[in-house]
PDB file of N, CA, C and O in Angstrom, chain B, residues numbered from 101:
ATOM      1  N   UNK B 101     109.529 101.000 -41.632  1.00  0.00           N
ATOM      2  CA  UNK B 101     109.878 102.390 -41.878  1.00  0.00           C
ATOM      3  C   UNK B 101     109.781 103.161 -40.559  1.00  0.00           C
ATOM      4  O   UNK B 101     108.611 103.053 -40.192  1.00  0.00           O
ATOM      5  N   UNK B 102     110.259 103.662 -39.956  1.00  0.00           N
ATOM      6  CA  UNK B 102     110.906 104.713 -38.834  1.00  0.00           C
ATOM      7  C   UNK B 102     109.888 105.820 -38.728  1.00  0.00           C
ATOM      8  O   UNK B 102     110.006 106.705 -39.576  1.00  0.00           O
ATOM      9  N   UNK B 103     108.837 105.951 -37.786  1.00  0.00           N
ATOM     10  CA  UNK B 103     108.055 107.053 -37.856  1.00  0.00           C
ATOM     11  C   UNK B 103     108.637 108.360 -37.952  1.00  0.00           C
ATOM     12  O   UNK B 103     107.852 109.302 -38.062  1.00  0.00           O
ATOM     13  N   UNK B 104     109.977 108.612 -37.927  1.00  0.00           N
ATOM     14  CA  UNK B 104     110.781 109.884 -38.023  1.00  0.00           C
ATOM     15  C   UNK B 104     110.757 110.169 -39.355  1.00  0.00           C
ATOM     16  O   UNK B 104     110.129 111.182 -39.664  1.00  0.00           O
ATOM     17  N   UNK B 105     111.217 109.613 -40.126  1.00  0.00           N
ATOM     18  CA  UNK B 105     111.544 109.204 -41.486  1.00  0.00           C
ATOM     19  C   UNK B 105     110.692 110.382 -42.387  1.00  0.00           C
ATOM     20  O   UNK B 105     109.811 109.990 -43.152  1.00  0.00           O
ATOM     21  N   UNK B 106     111.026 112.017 -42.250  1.00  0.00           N
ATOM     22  CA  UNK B 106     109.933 112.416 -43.162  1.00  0.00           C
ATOM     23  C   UNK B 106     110.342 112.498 -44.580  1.00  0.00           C
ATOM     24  O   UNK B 106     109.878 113.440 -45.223  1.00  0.00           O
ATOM     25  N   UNK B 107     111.288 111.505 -45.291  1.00  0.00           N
ATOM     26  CA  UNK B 107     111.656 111.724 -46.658  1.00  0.00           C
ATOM     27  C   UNK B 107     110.682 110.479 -47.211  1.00  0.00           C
ATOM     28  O   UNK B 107     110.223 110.278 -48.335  1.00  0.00           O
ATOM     29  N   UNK B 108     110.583 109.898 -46.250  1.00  0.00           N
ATOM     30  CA  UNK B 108     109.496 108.331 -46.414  1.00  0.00           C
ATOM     31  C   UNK B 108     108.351 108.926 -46.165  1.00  0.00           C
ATOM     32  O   UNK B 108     107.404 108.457 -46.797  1.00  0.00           O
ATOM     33  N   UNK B 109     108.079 109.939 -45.345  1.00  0.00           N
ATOM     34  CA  UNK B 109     106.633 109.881 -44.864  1.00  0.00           C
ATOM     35  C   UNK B 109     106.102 111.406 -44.920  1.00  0.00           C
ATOM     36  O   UNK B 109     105.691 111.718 -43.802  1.00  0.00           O
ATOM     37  N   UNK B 110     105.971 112.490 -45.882  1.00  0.00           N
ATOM     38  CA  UNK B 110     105.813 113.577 -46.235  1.00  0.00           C
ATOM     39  C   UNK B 110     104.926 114.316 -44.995  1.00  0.00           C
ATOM     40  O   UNK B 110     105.302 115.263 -44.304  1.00  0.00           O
ATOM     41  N   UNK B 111     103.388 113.457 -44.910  1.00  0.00           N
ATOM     42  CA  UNK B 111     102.990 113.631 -43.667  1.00  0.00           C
ATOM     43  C   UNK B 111     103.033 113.838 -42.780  1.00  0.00           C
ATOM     44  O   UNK B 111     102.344 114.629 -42.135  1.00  0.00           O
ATOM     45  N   UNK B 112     104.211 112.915 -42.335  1.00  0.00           N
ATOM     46  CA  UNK B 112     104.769 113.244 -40.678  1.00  0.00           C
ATOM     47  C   UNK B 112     105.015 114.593 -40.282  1.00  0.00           C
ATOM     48  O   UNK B 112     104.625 115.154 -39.258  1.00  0.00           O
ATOM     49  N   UNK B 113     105.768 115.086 -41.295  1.00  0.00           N
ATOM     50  CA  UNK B 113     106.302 116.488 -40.807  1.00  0.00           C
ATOM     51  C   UNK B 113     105.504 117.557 -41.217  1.00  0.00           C
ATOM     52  O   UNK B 113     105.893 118.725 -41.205  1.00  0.00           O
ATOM     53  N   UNK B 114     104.403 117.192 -41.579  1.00  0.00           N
ATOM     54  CA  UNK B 114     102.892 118.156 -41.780  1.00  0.00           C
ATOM     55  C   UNK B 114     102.349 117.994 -40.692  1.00  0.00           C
ATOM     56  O   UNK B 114     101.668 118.939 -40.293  1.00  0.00           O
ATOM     57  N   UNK B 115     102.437 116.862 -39.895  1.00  0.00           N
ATOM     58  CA  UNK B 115     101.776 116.413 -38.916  1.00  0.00           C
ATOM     59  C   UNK B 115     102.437 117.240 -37.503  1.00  0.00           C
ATOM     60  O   UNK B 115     101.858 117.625 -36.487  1.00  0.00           O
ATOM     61  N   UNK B 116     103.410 117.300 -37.772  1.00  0.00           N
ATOM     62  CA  UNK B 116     104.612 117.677 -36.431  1.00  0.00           C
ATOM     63  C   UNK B 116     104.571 119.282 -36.590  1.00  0.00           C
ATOM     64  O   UNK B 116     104.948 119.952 -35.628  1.00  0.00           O
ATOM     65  N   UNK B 117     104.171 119.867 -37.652  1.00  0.00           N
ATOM     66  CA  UNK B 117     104.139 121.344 -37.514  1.00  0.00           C
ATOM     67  C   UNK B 117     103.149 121.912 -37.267  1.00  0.00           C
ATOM     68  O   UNK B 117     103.021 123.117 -37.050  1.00  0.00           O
ATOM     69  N   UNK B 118     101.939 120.679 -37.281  1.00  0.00           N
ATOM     70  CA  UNK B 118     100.274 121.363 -36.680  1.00  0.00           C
ATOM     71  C   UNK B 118     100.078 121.157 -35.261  1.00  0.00           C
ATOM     72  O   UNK B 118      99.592 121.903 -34.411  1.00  0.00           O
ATOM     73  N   UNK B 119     100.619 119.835 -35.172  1.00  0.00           N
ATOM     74  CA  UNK B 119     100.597 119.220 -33.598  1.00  0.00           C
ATOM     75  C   UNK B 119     101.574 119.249 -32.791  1.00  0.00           C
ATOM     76  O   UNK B 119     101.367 118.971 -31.610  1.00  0.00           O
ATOM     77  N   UNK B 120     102.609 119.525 -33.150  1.00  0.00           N
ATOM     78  CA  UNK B 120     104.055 119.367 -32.908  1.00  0.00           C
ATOM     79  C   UNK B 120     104.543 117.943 -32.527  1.00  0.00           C
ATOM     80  O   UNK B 120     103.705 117.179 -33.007  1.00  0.00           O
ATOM     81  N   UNK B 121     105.353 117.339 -31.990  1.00  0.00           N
ATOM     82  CA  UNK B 121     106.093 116.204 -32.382  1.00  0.00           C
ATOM     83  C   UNK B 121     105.662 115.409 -30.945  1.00  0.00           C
ATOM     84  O   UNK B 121     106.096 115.810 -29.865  1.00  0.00           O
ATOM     85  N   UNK B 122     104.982 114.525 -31.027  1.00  0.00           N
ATOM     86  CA  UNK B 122     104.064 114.052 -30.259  1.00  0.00           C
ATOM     87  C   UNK B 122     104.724 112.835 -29.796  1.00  0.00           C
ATOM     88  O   UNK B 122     104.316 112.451 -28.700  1.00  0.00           O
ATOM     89  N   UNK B 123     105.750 112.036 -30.409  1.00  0.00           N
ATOM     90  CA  UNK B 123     106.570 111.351 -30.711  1.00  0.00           C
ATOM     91  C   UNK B 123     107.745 111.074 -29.876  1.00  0.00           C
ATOM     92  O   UNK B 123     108.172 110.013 -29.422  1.00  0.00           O
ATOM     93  N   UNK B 124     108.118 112.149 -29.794  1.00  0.00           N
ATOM     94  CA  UNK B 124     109.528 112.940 -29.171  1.00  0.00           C
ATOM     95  C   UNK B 124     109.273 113.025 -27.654  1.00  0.00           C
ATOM     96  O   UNK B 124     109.826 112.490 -26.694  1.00  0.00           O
ATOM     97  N   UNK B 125     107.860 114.200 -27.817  1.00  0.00           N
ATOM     98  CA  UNK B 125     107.524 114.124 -26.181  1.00  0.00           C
ATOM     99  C   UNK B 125     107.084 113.008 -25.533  1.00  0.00           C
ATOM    100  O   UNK B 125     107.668 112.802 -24.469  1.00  0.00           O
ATOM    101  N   UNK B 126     106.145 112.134 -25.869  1.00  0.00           N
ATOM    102  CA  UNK B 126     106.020 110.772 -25.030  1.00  0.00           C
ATOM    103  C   UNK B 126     107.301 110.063 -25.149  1.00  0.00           C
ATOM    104  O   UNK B 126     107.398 109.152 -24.327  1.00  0.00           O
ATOM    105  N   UNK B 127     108.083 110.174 -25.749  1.00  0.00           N
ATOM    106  CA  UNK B 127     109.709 109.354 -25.744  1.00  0.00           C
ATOM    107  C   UNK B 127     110.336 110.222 -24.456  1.00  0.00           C
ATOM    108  O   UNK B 127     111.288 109.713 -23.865  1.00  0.00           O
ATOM    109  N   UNK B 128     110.012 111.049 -24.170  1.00  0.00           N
ATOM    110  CA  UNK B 128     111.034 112.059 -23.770  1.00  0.00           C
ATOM    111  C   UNK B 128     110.443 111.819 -22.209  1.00  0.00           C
ATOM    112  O   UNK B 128     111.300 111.898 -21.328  1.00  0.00           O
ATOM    113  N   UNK B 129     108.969 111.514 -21.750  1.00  0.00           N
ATOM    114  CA  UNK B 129     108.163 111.813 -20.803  1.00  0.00           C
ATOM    115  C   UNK B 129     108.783 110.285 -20.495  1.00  0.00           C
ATOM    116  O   UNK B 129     109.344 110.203 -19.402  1.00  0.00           O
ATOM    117  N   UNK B 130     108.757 108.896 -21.418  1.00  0.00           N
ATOM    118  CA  UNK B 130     109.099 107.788 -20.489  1.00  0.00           C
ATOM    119  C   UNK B 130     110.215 107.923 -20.244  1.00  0.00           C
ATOM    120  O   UNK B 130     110.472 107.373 -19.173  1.00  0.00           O
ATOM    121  N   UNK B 131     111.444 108.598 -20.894  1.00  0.00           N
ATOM    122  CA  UNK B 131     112.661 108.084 -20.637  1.00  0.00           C
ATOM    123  C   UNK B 131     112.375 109.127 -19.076  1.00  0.00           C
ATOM    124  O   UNK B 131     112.839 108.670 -18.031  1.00  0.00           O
ATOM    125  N   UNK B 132     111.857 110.052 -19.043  1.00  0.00           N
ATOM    126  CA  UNK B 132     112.046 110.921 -17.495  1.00  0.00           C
ATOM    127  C   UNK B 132     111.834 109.705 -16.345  1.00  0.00           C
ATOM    128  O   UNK B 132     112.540 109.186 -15.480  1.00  0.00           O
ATOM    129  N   UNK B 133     110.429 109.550 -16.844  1.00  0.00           N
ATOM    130  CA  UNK B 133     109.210 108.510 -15.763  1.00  0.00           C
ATOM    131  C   UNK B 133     110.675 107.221 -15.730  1.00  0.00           C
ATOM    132  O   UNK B 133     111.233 107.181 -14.634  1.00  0.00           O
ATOM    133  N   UNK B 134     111.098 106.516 -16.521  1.00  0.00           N
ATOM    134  CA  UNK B 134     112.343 105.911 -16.201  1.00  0.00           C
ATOM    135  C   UNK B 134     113.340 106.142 -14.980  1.00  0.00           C
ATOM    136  O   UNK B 134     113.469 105.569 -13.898  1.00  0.00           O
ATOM    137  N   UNK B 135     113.992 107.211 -15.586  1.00  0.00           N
ATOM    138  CA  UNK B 135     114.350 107.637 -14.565  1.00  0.00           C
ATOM    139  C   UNK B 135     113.923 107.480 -13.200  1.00  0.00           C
ATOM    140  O   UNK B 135     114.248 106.758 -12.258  1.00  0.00           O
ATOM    141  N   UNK B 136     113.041 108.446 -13.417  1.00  0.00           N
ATOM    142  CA  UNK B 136     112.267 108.459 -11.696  1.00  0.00           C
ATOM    143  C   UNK B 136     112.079 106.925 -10.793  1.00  0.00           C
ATOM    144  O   UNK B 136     112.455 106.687  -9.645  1.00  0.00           O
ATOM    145  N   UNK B 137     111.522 106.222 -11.548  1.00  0.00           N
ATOM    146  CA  UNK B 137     111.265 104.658 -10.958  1.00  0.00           C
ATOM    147  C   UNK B 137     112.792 103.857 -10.959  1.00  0.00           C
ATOM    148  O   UNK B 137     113.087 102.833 -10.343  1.00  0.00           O
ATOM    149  N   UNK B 138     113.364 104.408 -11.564  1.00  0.00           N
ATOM    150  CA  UNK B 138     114.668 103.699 -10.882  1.00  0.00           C
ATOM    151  C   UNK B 138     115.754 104.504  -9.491  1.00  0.00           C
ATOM    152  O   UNK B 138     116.612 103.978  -8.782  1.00  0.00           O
ATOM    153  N   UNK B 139     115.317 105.742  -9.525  1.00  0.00           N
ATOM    154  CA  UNK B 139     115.837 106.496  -8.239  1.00  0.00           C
ATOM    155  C   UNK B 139     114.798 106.120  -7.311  1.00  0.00           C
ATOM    156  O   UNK B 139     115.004 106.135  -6.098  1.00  0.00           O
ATOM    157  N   UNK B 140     113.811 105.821  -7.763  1.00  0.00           N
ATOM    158  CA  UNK B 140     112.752 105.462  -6.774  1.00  0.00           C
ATOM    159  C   UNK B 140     112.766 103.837  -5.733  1.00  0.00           C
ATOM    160  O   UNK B 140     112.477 103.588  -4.563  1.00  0.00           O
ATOM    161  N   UNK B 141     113.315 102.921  -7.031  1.00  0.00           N
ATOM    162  CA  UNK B 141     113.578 101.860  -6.334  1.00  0.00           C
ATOM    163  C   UNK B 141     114.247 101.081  -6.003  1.00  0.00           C
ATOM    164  O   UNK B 141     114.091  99.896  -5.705  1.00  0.00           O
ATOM    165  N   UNK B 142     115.764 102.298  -6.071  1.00  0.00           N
ATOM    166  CA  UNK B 142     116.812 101.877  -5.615  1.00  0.00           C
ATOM    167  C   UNK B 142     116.894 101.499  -4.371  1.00  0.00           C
ATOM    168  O   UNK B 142     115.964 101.949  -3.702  1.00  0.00           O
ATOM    169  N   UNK B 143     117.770 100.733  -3.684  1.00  0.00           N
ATOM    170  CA  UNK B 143     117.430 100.562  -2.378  1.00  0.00           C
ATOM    171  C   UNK B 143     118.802 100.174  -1.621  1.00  0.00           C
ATOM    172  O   UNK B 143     119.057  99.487  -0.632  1.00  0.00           O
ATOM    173  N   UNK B 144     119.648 101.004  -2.630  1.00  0.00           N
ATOM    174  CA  UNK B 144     120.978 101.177  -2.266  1.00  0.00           C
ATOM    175  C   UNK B 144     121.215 102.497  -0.757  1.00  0.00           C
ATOM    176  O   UNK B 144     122.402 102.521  -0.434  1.00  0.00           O
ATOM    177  N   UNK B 145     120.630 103.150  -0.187  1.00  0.00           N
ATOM    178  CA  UNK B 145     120.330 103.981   0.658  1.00  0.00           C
ATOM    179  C   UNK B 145     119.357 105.150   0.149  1.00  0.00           C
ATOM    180  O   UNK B 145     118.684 105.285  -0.872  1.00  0.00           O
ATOM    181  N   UNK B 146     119.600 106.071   1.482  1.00  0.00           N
ATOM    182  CA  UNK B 146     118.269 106.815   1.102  1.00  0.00           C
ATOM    183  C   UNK B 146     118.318 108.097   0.004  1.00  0.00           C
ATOM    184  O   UNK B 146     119.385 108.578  -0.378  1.00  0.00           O
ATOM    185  N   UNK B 147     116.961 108.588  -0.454  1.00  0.00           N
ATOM    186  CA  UNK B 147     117.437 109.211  -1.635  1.00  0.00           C
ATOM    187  C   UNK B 147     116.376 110.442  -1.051  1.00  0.00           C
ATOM    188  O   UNK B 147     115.749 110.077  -0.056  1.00  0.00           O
ATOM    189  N   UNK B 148     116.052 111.979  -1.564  1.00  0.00           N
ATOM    190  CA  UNK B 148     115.287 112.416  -1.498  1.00  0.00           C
ATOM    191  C   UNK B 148     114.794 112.799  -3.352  1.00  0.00           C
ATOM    192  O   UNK B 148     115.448 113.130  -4.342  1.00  0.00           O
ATOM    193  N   UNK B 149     113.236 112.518  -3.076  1.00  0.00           N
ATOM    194  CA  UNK B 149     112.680 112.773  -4.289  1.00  0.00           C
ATOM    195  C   UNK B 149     111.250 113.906  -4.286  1.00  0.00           C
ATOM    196  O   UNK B 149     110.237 113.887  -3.587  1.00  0.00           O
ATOM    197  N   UNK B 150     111.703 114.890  -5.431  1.00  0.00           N
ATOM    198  CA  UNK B 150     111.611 116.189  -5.100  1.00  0.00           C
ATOM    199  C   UNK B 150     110.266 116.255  -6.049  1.00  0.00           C
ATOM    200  O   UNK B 150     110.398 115.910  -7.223  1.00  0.00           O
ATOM    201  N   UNK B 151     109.142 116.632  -5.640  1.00  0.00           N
ATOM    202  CA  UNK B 151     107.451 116.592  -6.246  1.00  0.00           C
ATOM    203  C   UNK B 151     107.980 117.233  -8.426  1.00  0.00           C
ATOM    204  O   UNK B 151     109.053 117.806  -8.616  1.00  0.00           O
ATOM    205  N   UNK B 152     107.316 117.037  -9.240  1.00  0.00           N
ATOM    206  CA  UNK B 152     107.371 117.479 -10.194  1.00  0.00           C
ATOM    207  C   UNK B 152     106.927 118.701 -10.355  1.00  0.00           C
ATOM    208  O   UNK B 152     106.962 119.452 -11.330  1.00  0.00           O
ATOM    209  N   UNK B 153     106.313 118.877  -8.809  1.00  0.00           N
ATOM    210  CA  UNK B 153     105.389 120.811  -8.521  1.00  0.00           C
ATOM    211  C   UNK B 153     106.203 121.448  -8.196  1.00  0.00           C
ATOM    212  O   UNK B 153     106.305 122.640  -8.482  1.00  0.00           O
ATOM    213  N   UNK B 154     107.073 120.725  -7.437  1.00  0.00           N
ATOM    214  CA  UNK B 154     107.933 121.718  -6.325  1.00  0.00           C
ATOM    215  C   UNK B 154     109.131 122.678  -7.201  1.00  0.00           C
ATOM    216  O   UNK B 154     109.742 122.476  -8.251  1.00  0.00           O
ATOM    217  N   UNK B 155     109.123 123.752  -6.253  1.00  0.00           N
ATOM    218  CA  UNK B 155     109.849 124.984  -6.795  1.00  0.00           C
ATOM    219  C   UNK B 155     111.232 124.505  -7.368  1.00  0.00           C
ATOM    220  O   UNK B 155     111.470 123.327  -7.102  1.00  0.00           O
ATOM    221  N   UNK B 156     112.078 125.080  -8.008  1.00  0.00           N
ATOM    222  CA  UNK B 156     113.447 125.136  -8.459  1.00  0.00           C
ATOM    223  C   UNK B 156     114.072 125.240  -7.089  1.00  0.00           C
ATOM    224  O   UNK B 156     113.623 126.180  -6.434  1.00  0.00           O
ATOM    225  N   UNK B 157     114.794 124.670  -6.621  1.00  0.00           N
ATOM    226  CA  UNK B 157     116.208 125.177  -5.827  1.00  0.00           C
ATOM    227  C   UNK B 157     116.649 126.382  -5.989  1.00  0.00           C
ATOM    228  O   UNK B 157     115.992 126.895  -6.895  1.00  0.00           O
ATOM    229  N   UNK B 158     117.386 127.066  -5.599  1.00  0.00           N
ATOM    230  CA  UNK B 158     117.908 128.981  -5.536  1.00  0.00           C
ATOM    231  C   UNK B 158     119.026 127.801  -5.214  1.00  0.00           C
ATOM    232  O   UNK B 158     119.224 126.750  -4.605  1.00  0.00           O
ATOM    233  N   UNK B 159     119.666 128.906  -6.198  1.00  0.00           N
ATOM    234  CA  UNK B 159     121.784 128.294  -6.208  1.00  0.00           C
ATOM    235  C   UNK B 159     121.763 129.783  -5.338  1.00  0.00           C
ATOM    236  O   UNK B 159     120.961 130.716  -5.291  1.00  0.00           O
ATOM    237  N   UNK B 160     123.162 129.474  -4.634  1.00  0.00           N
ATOM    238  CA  UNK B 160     123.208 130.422  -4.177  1.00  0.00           C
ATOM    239  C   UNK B 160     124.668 131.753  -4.661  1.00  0.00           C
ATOM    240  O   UNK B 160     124.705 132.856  -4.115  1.00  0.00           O
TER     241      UNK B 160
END
């Protein structure tokens, strides 16, 4: 059964409106961290990789 599934799992979505969807965000945090380690170890030329602190860019 699909931890999404709240017609299966009444809970879940009791669970997701106290805690919010805890689920989603660690899905959401590896697919980023993914990301990152593959721009990271590409080694197709050089790349710049920008701190997760660092400011927004100004468009101009």
């Amino acid at each position: 059964m699909p931890a999404n599934d709240a017609a299966q799992a009444p809970i879940y979505e009791t669970l997701v409106q106290e805690h919010g969807d805890v689920l989603a965000t660690a899905r959401k945090a590896a697919e980023e961290t993914q990301q990152r380690a593959e721009a990271v170890l590409d080694f197709r030329g050089p790349i710049t990789v920008v701190p997760d602190d660092a400011p927004a860019a100004e468009s101009a």
